[in-house]
C-alpha positions, -999 to +999 in steps of 0.1 A: +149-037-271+183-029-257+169+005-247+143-010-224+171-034-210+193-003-206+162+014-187+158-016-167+191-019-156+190+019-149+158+016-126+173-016-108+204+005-100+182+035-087+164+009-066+197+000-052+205+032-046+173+038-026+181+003-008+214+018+001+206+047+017+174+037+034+187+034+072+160+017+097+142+039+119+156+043+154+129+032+170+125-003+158+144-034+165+158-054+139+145-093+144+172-117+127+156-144+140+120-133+129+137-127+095+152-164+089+116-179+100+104-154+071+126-159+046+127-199+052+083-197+048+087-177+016+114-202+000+093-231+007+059-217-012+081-209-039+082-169-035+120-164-029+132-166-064+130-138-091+098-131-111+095-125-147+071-097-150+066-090-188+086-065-207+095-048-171+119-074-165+128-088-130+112-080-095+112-099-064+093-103-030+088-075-004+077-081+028+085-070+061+066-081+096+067-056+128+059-072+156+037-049+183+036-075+214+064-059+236+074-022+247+100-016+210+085-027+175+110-057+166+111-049+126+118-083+106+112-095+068+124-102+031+136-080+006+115-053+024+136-022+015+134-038-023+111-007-048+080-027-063+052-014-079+025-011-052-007-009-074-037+002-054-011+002-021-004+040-026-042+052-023-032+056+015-004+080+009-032+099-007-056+094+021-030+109+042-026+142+031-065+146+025-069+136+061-039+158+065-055+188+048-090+184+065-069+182+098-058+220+097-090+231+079-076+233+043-109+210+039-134+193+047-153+159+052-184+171+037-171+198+010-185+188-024-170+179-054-178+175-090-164+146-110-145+157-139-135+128-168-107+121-182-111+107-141-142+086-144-116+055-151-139+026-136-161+011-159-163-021-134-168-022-095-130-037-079-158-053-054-187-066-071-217-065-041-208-031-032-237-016-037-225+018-045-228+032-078-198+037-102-187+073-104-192+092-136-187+125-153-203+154-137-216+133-103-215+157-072-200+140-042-184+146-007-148+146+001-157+119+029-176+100+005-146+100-021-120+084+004-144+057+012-149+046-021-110+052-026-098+030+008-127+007+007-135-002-027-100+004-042-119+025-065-098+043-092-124+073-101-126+081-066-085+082-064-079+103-093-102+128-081-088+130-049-048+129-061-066+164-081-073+177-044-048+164-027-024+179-049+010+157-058+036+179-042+020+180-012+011+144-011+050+143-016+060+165+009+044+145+036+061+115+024+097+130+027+085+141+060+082+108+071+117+099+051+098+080+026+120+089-001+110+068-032+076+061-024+063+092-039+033+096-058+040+101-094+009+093-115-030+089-113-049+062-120-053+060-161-035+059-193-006+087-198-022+103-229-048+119-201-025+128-171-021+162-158+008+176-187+035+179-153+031+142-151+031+126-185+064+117-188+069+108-147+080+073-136+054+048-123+045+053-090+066+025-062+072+022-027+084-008-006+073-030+022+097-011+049+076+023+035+042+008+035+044-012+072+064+020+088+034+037+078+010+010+092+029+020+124+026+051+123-015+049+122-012+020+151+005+044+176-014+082+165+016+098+149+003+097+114+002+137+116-018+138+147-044+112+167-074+121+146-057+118+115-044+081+125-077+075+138-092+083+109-073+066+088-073+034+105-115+035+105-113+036+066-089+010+065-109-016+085-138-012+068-119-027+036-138-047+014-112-071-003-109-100+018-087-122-008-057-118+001-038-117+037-072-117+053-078-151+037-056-167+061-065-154+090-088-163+118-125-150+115-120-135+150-090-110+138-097-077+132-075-068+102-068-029+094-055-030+057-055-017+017-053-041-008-036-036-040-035-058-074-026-051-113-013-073-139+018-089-127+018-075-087-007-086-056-001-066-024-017-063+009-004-043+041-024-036+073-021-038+112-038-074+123-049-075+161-071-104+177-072-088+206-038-106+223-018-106+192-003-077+175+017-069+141+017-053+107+025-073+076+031-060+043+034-082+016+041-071-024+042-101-047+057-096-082+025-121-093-005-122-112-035-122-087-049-158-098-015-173-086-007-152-057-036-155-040-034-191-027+005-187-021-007-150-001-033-169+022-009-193+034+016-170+039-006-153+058-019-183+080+018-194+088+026-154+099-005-153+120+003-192+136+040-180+142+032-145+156+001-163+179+032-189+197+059-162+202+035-146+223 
């Protein structure tokens, strides 16, 4: 027991550090105003305070909110250079690089590729009416197909086998790139005992709302690596599946670009939201179980989108 609290305290003080030294990107502007409207909508549905989340100890809210309407990205939010666990969330650092990779001919869309367990994780569909089949040992699929299932589905069979192509370090070397220190991808999508031998003893994969919505960003205005990379990736992410979360609380006529992400005690959502007048990224991470966050996530959502809608 006190070694866990000593690892805890340990983790919270690398988090810290990372907090410390993130500085905000030059080309944003910080929204203090934005920020106190934020922070005064979280404290009232309860989400301000610190969150129990088993023998992992304490986390709190991330969120951050940039606001697209006028000629510099105004940057607000709570707790959003705070390290969560981002669950699903970092499938689109891995998207990335295999967009990345087909972009200078390292791959390609339609190269094949055989599924190998211990990666056939999924034994359930994350969306239950899609009607594509559940990956499984020795299945021969596309590249393309596999970061469909991955963005789209949230699908964890798909992931693993594309973190295998994508190859960690490289995944991590477009992250620093972007100076996304922290947010690196550490692990694959299963238990420890069957990870690559490198990566059985690596910490669990985080990142934090600043990381995830800079990202957004960066897909919004082409400079994800190039235009067809950004393109690319921002086709996958609006033809995500999970509607349950920030989606819930928007209107039917918004088109919202987004990767959903949930796991024991985390629920997390981050994507670009345009209704055609209105425009701004929102990433939210909640240190809750998905049965509880999800009606405290929708209206979150609802007052964002109702507040973004009348400052513009």
């Amino acid at each position: 027991m006190i070694f866990r609290v000593l690892v805890l305290l340990l983790f919270m003080a690398c988090n810290n550090l990372f907090a410390q030294d993130m500085v905000l990107p030059s080309y944003y502007v910080a929204d203090p105003q934005l920020s106190q409207q934020l922070e005064t909508m979280v404290k009232d549905l309860g989400l301000d305070r610190d969150f129990e989340v088993g023998e992992d100890g304490i986390e709190q809210i991330s969120l951050a909110v940039i606001d697209l309407n006028g000629e510099t990205p105004r940057l607000s939010g709570v707790n959003y250079d705070n390290f969560i666990y981002p669950a699903s969330i970092y499938k689109i650092y891995v998207a990335a690089e295999i967009l990345r990779q087909i972009a200078i001919d390292s791959l390609n869309l339609d190269d094949s590729y055989r599924v190998q367990s211990p990666n056939d994780v999924d034994k359930t569909k994350e969306i239950e009416n899609d009607p594509r089949a559940l990956l499984q040992h020795g299945d021969s699929v596309t590249v393309n197909y596999l970061l469909d299932l991955m963005i789209t589905r949230s699908d964890n069979t798909a992931s693993n086998c594309l973190i295998d192509i994508a190859q960690r370090p490289k995944i991590n070397n477009l992250m620093h790139r972007y100076h996304w220190q922290g947010s690196e991808v550490t692990r694959k999508f299963l238990s420890r005992k069957f990870e690559d031998s490198n990566y059985k003893e690596a910490e669990g994969t985080m990142t934090c709302a600043l990381h995830a919505a800079d990202f957004m960003y960066k897909v919004q205005t082409n400079q994800l690596v190039n235009p067809w990379v950004s393109m690319q990736m921002k086709t996958l992410l609006g033809r995500q599946l999970d509607k349950s979360k920030l989606a819930a609380g928007m209107p039917e006529n918004v088109m919202y670009y987004h990767k959903t992400g949930w796991w024991s005690y985390w629920t997390n959502d981050v994507g670009i939201v345009d209704d055609g007048q209105t425009k701004y990224i929102i990433a939210c991470f909640l240190p809750l179980e998905e049965e509880l966050a999800l009606p405290k996530m929708k209206e979150l959502s609802k007052r964002i989108y109702d507040l973004m809608k009348e400052r513009h």
